[in-house]
N, C-alpha and C positions, 0 to 999 in steps of 0.2 A: 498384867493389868489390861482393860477394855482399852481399845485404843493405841495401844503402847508402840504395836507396828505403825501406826501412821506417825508417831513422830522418827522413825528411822528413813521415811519416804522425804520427810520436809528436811532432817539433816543431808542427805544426799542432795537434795535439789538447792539449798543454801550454799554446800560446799561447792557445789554445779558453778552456782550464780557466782559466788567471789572469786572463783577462780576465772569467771571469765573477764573480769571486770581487772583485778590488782594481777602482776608480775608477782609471785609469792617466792621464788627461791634467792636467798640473801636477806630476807627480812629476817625482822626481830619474831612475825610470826610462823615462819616456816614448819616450823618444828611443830608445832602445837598444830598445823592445817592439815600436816602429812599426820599426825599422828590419829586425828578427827576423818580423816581419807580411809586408812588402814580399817577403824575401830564400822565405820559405814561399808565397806566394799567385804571388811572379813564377817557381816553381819546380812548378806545380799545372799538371793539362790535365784538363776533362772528359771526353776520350776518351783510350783507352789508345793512347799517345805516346809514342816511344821519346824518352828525354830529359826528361822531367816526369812525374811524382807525381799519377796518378790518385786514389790514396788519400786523398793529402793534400787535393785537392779535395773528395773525399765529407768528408771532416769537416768543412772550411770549409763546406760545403752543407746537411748535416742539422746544424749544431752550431751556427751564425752567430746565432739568435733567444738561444740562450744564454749569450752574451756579454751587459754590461751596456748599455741606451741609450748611454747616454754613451760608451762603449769603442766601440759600430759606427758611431756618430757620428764619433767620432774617424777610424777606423781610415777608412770611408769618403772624406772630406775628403783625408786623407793616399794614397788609391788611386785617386779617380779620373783624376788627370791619367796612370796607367799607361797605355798602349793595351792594354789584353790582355783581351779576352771573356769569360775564365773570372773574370776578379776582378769587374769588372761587373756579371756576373750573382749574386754571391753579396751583394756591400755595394749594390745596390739594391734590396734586400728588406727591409723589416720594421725600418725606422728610424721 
């Protein structure tokens, strides 16, 4: 669909935003924020790829320190066992 990438760029940068704002592990929505994390970061490519959301990379990249410890804590835990490069290099940073 036209467009369809930019709504992968605005879920990235929303999941950015709530996670910098609420303490997420222990809630009722935990589960459902990791699992909206996953479905964004396993839909990301640092280079322009047909099939994945460069954009949505760049915000996971310059935005990642802005999330709270405890959220890229979390969020890391929950991503490393991915194999995908691009996730790797964003939640090994700045825990």
């Amino acid at each position: 669909k036209p467009g369809a990438w930019e709504q992968y760029e605005h879920l990235a940068k929303w999941l950015i935003y709530f996670g910098s704002l609420f303490e997420v592990k222990g809630t009722n929505f935990e589960k459902k924020y990791i699992h909206a994390v996953e479905h964004s970061m396993t839909y990301m490519n640092k280079p322009y790829e047909t099939g994945y959301s460069w954009r949505a990379y760049l915000a996971w990249k310059t935005k990642w320190p802005s999330l709270t410890a405890s959220n890229r804590s979390l969020i890391k835990n929950e991503m490393e066992d991915i194999p995908l490069q691009q996730i790797h290099d964003i939640v090994s940073k700045f825990i």
